[in-house]
C-alpha positions in Angstrom: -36.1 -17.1 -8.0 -37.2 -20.1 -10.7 -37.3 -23.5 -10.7 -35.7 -25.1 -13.6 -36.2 -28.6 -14.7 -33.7 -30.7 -15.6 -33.4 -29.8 -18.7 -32.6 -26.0 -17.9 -36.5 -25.1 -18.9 -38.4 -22.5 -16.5 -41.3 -24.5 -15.0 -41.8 -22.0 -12.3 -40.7 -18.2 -12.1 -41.0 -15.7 -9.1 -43.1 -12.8 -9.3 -40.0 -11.0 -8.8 -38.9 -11.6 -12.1 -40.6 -9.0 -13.2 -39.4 -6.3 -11.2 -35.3 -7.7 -11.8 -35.5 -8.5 -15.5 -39.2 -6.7 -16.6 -40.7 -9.9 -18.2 -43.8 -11.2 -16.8 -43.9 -14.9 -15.6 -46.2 -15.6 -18.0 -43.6 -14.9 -20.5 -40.6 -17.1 -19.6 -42.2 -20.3 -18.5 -41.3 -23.0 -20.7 -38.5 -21.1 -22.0 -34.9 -22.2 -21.8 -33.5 -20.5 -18.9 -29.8 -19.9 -20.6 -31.3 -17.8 -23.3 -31.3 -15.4 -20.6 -27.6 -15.7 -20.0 -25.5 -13.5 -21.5 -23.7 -15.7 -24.5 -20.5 -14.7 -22.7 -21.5 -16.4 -19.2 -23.4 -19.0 -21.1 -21.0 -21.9 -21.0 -20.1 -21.9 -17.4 -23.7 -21.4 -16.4 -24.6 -24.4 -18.3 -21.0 -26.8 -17.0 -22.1 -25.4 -13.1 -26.1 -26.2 -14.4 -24.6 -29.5 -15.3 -22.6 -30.2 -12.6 -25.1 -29.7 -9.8 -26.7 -33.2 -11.4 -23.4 -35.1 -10.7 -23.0 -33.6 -7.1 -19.4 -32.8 -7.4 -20.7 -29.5 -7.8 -19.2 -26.7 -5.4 -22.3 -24.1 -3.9 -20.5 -21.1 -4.4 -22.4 -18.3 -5.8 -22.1 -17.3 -9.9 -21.4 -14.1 -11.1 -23.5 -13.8 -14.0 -25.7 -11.2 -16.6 -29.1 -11.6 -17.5 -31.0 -9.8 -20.0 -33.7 -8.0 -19.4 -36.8 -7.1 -21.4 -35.6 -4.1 -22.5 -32.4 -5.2 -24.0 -29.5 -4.8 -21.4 -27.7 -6.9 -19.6 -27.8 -6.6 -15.8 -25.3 -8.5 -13.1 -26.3 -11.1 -11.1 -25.4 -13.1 -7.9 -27.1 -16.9 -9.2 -27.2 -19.6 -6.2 -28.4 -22.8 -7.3 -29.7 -25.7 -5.4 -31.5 -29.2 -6.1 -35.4 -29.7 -5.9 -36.1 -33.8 -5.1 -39.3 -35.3 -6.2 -39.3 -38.8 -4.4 -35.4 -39.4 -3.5 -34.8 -38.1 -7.3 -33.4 -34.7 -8.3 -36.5 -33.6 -10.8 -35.2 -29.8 -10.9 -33.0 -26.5 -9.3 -34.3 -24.2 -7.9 -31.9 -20.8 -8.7 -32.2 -17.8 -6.6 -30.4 -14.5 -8.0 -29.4 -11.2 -6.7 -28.9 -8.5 -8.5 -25.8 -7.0 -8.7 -26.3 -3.9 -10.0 -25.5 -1.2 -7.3 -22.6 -3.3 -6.0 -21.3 -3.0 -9.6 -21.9 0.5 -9.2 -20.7 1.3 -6.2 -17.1 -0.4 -7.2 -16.6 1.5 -10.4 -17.2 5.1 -8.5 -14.7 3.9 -6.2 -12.2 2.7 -8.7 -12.8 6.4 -10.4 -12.5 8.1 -7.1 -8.9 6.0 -6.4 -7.7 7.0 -10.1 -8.4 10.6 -9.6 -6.9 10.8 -6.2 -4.0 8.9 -7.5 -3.8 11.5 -10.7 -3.7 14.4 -8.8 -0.6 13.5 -6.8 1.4 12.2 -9.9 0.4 15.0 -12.2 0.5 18.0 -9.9 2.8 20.4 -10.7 3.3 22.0 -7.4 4.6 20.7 -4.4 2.5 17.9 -2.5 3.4 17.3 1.0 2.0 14.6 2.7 3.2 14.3 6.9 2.1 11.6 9.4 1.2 11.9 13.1 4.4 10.6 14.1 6.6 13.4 12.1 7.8 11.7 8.5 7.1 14.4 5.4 7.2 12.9 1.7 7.1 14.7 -0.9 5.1 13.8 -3.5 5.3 15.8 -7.0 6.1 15.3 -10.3 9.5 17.4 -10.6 11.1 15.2 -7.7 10.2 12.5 -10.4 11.4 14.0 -13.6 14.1 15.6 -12.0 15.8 13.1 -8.8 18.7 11.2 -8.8 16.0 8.3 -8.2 12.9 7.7 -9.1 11.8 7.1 -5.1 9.8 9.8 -3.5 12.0 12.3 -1.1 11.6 11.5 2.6 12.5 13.5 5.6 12.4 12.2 9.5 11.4 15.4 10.8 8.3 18.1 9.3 10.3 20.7 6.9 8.8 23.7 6.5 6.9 23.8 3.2 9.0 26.9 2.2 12.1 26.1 2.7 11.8 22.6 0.7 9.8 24.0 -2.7 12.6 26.9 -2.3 15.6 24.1 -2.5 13.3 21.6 -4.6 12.9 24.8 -7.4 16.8 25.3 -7.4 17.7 21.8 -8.1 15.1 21.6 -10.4 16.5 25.3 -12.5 20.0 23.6 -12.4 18.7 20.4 -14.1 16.0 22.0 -16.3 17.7 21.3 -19.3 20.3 19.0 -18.4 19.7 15.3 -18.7 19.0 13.2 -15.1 22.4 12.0 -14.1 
C-alpha cells in the first residue's frame, strides 16, 4: 500500500513494501511511483492514474509488474482509490497484491492441460476412453492418420479393447501405404 500524490510521487509507503518489492520505505519516498512500472504497463497505469482525477474512472483492479530491488519484475493486483484533504482530492492511495503464485499456479496448470492433451494425440497405441453411461471413443493417432474422417471413432456400446485394436491394426495394414481415400 502507498499513497501517491497527485503527481504520481510516493509520499507515504507501507512497510510491506519491503517484503513485496525488497526496497525499504526510506528508499522510494519522493520517488515517482511509475518508475516502478514495468515500461510495458507504464502507459495504462499512468491513463487509469490519470483518470481517477477526472472520476470517470472505472474501480476495477490493474494487472500490473513492478520491479523489485533485485531486478525482476513481479505481477501485481493494483486497486487504486482517492485520498480528500478538505473536499479536494490531494492524493491515491494504491493497494497491490501480488500476483505471483496465482501466476504460478496458472502456468503449471496450462503445462499439466498440454501434457494430458499430448499424450492422447501422440500415443501410438490405442486410447480408450468409456463413460458411465456406456459410449467408448477412441482416441489415437492412427484413427487420425488413417480414417475416412478426421472425427474420433465412437461406439454406443463398451467394445472389448481386443477386438477393436485387432480390427483398428487391419484397417490400418491395408492403408499403410496407401493414401487416405
Amino acid at each position: 500500500m502507498c499513497i501517491l500524490s497527485i503527481d504520481g510521487v510516493i509520499e507515504y509507503p507501507s512497510p510491506s513494501v519491503e517484503r513485496m518489492l525488497g526496497h525499504k520505505p526510506k528508499e522510494v519516498i519522493g520517488k515517482l511511483a511509475f518508475d516502478l512500472v514495468h515500461p510495458d504497463d507504464r502507459e495504462p497505469v499512468i491513463k487509469r492514474f490519470k483518470e481517477r482525477f477526472t472520476g470517470n474512472s472505472a474501480l476495477a483492479p490493474l494487472e500490473i509488474r513492478l520491479l523489485h530491488k533485485n531486478g525482476s519484475w513481479l505481477p501485481f493486483e493494483a486497486v487504486r482509490n482517492p485520498v480528500y484533504d478538505a473536499g479536494r482530492i490531494s492524493g491515491v492511495l494504491i493497494s497491490c497484491r501480488d500476483l505471483s503464485d496465482r501466476k504460478h499456479s496458472e502456468s503449471e496448470i496450462k503445462l499439466s492441460e498440454e501434457r494430458y492433451r499430448q499424450l492422447f494425440q501422440r500415443n501410438l497405441a490405442g486410447v480408450f476412453v468409456s463413460t458411465p453411461a456406456g459410449s467408448c471413443w477412441i482416441a489415437t493417432i492412427h484413427s487420425r492418420i488413417y480414417s475416412d474422417s478426421n472425427r474420433v471413432k465412437r461406439s454406443s456400446r463398451p467394445p472389448h479393447a481386443a477386438s477393436i485394436l485387432e480390427r483398428q491394426t487391419a484397417q490400418n495394414s491395408s492403408t499403410a501405404f496407401a493414401p487416405p481415400k
